[in-house]
C-alpha positions as CSV (number, residue, x, y, z in Angstrom):
1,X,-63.4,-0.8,79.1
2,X,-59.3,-1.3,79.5
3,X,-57.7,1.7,81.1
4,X,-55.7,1.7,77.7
5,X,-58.8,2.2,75.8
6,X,-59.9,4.5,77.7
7,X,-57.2,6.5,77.3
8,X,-57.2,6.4,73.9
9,X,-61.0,7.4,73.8
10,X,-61.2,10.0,76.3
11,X,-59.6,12.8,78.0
12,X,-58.5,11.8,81.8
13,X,-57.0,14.1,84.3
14,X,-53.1,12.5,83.7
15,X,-53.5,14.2,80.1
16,X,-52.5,17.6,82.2
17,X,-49.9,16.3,84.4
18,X,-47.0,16.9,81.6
19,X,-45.9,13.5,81.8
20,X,-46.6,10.3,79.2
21,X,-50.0,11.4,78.8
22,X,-49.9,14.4,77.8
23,X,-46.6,13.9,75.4
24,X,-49.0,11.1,74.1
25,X,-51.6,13.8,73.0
26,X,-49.0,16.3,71.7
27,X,-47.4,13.3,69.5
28,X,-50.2,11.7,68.5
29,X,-52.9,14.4,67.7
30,X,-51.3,18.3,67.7
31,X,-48.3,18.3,66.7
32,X,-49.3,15.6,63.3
33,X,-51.7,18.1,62.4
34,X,-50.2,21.7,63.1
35,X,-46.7,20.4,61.9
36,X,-44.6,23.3,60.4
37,X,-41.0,23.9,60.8
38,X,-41.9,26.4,63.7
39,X,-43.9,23.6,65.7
40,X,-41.7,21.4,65.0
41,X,-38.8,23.1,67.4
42,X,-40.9,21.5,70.2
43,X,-39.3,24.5,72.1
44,X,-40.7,26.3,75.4
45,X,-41.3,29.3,72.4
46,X,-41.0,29.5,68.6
47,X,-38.2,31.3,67.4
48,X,-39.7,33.2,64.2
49,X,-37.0,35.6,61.8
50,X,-38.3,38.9,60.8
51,X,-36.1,41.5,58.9
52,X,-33.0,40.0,60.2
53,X,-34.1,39.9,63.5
54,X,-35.5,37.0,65.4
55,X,-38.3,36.8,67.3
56,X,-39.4,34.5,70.0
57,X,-43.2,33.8,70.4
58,X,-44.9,31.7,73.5
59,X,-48.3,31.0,74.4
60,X,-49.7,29.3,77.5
61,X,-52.9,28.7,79.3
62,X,-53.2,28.7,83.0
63,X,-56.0,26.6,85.3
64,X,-54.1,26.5,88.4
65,X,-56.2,25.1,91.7
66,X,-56.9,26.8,94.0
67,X,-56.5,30.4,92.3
68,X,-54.6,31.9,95.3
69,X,-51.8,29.7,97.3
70,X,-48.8,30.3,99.3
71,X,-46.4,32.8,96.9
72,X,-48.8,33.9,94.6
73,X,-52.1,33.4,92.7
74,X,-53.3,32.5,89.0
75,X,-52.4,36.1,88.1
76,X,-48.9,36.0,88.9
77,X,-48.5,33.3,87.3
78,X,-49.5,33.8,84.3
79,X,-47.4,36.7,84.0
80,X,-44.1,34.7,85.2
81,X,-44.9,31.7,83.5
82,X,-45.3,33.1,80.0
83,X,-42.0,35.5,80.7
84,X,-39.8,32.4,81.4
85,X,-40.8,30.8,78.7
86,X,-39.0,33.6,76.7
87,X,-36.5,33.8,79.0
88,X,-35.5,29.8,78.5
89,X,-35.5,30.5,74.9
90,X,-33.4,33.2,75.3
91,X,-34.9,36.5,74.6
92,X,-35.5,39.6,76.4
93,X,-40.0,39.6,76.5
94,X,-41.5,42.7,75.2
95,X,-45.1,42.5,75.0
96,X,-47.9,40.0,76.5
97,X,-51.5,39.2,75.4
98,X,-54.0,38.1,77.9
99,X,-57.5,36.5,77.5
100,X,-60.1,35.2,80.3
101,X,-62.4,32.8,80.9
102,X,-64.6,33.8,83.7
103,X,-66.7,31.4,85.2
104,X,-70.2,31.9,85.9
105,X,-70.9,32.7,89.6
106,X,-67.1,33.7,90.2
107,X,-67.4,36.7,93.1
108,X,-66.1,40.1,91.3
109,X,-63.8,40.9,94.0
110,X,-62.3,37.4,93.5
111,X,-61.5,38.5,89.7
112,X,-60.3,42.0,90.7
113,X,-57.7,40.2,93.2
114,X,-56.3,38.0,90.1
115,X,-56.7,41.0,87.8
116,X,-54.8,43.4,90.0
117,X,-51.8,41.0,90.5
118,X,-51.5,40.0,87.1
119,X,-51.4,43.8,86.2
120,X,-48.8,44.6,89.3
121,X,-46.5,42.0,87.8
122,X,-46.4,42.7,84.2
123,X,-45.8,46.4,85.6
124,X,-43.2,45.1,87.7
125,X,-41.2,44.1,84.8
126,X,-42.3,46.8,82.5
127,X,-44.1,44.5,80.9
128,X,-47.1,45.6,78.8
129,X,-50.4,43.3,78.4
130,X,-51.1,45.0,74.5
131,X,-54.4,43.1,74.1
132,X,-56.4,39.8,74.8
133,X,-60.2,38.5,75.3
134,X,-62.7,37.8,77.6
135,X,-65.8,34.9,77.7
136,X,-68.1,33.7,80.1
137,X,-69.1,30.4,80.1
138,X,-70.5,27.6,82.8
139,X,-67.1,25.9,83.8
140,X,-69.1,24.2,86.9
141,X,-67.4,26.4,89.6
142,X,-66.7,30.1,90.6
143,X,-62.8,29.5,90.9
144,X,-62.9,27.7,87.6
145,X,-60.9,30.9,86.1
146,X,-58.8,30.0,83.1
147,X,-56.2,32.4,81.6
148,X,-54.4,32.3,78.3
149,X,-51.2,34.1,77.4
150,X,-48.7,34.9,74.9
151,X,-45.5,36.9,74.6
152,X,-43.5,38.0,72.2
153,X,-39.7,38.7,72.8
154,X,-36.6,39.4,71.1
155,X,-34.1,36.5,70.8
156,X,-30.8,37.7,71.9
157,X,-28.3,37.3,69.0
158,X,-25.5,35.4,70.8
159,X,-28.2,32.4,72.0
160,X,-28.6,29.6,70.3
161,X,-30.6,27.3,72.5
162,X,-31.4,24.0,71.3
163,X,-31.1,20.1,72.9
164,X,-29.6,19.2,70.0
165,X,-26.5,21.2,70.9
166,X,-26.1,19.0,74.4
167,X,-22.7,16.8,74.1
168,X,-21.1,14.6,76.3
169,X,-19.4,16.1,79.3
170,X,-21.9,19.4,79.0
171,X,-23.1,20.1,82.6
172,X,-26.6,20.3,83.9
173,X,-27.4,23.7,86.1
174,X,-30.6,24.0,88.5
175,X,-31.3,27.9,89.5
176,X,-31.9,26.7,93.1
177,X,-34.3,24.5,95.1
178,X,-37.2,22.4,93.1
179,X,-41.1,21.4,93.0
180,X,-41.7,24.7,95.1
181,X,-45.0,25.5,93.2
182,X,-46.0,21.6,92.9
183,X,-45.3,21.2,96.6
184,X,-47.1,24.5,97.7
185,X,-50.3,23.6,95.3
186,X,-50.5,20.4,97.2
187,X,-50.4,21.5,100.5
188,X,-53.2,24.2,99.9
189,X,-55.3,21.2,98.1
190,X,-54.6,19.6,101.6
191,X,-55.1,22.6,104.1
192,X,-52.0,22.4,106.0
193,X,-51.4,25.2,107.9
194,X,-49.4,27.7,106.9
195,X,-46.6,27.0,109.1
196,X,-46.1,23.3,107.5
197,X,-47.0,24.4,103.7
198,X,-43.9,25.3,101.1
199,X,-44.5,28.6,99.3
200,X,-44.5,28.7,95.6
201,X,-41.3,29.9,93.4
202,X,-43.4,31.5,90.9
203,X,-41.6,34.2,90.2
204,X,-39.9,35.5,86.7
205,X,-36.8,34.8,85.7
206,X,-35.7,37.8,84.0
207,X,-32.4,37.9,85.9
208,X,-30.7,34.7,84.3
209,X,-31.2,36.8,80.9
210,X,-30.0,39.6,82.3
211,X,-27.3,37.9,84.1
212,X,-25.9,35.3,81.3
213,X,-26.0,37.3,77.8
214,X,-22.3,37.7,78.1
215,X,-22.3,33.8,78.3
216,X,-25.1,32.5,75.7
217,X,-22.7,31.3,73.1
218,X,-21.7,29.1,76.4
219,X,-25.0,27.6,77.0
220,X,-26.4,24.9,75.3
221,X,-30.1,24.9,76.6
222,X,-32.6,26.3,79.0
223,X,-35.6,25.1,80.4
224,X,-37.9,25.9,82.6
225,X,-39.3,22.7,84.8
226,X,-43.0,23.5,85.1
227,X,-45.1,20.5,84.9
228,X,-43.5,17.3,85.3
229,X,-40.8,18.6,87.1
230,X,-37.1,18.0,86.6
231,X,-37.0,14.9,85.8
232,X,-39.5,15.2,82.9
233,X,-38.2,18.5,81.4
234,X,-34.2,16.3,81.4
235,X,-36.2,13.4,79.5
236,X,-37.3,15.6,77.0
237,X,-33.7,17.3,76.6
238,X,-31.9,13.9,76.9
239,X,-34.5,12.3,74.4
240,X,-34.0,15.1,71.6
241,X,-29.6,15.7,72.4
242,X,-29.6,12.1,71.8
243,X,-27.5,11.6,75.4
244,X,-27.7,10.4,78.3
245,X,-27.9,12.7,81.5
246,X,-26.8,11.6,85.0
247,X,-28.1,13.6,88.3
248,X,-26.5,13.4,91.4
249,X,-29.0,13.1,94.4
250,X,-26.7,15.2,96.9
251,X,-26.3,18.0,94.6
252,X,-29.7,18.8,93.5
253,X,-31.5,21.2,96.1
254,X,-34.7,20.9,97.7
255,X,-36.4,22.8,100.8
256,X,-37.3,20.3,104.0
257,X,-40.9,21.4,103.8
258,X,-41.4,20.4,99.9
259,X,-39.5,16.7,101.1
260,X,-41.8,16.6,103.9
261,X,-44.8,17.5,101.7
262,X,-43.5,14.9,98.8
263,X,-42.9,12.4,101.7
264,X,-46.5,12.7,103.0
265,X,-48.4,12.0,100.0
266,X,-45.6,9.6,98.0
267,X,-44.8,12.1,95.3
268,X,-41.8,11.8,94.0
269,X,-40.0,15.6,94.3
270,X,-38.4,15.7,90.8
271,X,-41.5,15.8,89.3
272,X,-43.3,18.5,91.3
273,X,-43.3,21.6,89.2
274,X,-41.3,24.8,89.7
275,X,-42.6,28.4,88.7
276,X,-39.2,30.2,88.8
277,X,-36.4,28.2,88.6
278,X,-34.3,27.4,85.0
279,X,-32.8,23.9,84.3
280,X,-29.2,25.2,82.0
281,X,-26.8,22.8,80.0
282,X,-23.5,24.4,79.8
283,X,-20.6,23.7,78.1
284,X,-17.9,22.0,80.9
285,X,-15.6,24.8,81.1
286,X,-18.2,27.9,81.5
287,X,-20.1,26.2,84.5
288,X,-18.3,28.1,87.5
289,X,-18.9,31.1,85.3
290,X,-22.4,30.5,85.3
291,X,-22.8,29.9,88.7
292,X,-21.2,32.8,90.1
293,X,-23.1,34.6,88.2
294,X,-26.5,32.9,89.0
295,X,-25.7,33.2,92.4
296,X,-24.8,37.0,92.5
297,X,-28.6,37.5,92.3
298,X,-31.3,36.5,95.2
299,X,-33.1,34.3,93.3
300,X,-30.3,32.5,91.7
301,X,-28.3,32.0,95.6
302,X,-28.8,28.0,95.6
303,X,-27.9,26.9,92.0
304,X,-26.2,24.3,91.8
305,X,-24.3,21.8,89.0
306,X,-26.6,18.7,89.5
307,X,-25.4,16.1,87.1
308,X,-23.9,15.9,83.4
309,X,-24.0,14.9,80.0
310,X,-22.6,11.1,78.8
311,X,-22.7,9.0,75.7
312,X,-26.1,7.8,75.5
313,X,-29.5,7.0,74.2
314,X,-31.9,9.7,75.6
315,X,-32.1,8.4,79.1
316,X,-32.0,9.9,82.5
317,X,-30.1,8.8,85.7
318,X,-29.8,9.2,89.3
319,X,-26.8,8.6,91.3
320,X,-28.6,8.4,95.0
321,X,-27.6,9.0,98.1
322,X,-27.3,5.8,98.9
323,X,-25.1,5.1,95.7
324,X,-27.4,3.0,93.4
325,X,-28.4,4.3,90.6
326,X,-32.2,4.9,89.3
327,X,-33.7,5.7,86.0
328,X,-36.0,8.7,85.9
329,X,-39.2,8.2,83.5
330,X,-41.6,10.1,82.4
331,X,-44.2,10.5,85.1
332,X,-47.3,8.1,84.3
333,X,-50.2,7.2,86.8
334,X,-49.6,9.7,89.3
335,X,-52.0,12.5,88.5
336,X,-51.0,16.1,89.4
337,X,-53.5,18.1,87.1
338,X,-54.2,21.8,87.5
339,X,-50.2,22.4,89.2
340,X,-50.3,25.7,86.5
């Protein structure tokens, strides 16, 4: 059988990665038969209007491997990822749901561990976990521990986040270094020593809403680059702002460790995922606003303006260091499944 065919009959390991696969599965089978004019905002959340008031609503399941890495655990991450989801659509999170499934044979004290950090982070951030589920089922390995979320926020009234707002000369913000998470999931997959391995970002973002309400009407987008990385999160907002966006090398951040780590095993960086950074598109003249304020806070010290918005047809560009110029694609035969 063709590797097209069997793509077309059968789920592979790429259709997690976040990149051409897995927008090949959305387009072609989920969103064609969920479509509504929720759905249809393709957004990290659904922005829903009750009584005058809108609310944002996000779900998101978690099968992260290994369970426990360098800067957190599936817990955690749960918790952050399903809080900067809100966040990126701008609204403040107010309550989470939570539902497990346990695998057979997974040690107690293993669940505990998760359960206990999921629970010390939602605290953290006053969060409460209102209700949720729990199964057992033969998933072929005691850390085979999935976890599904959803949250519910409140939309702040002066956002209005959407890529179809993005317009030639808008700016493109990163909240500090990427592929973090992607680059510390690797290196535990690969047992480097704890010296050598990155540690993960995963971490909520709750500061860049704090930190940027004043500026909302400012901002064009948010995003938060999970799977697939930057480069796939700016095809997605190039693709639907109808523009073209071009990245300077030199300006976008990344630790030695995650290059070394993305050197090592020929993974290209901007498509390692982060866990608690935000990708911004800002109007021109609010960008040093932005950043100052981004930077004011500890996890917000390394943003940077990383490229900008041109006249375009949905593409994305990198200006190396070197000074070619490379188009960035969505990520396709590289498979980085289980990163969240």
């Amino acid at each position: 059988m063709s590797t097209s065919n069997t793509r077309q009959e059968v789920i592979v390991s790429s259709h997690g990665d976040g990149g051409l696969l897995t927008h090949e599965l959305l387009q072609r089978i989920f969103f064609p038969a969920f479509s509504n004019q929720w759905l249809d905002q393709a957004g990290d959340a659904a922005v829903l209007t009750l009584d005058n008031q809108r609310l944002a609503m996000t779900t998101d399941s978690f099968v992260v491997s290994p369970l426990f890495f360098p800067g957190g655990d599936i817990g955690k991450l749960a918790v952050c990822g399903t809080v900067n989801d809100l966040i990126v659509s701008g609204a403040q999170p107010l309550w989470l749901s939570a539902a497990f499934i346990l695998p057979e044979g997974m040690p107690r004290r293993m669940l505990e561990a998760v359960v206990q950090s999921m629970a010390d982070t939602a605290r953290g951030l006053r969060l409460p976990i209102i209700t949720g589920d729990t199964k057992v089922a033969d998933n072929g390995g005691p850390e085979n521990l999935f976890i599904s979320t959803t949250g519910i926020g409140l939309v702040h009234t002066g956002a209005d986040l959407h890529p179809g707002n993005i317009e030639p000369s808008d700016v493109v913000i990163v909240s500090g270094t990427i592929g973090d998470h992607g680059a510390a999931i690797l290196s535990a997959r690969l047992g480097l020593a704890p010296q050598d391995s990155p540690t993960s970002d995963c971490a909520p973002l709750n500061f860049v809403f704090t930190k940027l309400q004043p500026l909302f009407p400012e901002i064009k987008v948010m995003r938060d680059p999970t799977r697939g990385g930057i480069a796939t999160t700016l095809i997605e907002l190039a693709s639907s702002g109808k523009v073209d966006l071009v990245l300077e090398e030199s300006s976008i951040p990344i630790k030695p460790k995650v290059k070394a780590v993305a050197d090592l095993l020929g993974v290209d960086p901007y498509y390692l995922a982060s866990e608690g950074k935000a990708l911004l598109v800002v109007k021109q003249e609010a960008a040093d606003a932005v950043l100052r304020l981004l930077r004011e806070h500890p996890q917000g010290e390394e943003s940077a303006v990383i490229g900008v918005a041109e006249p375009g047809k949905g593409n994305v560009y990198l200006r190396t260091s070197l000074g070619g110029t490379r188009q960035l694609r969505m990520l396709a035969g590289t498979p980085l499944p289980r990163i969240c």
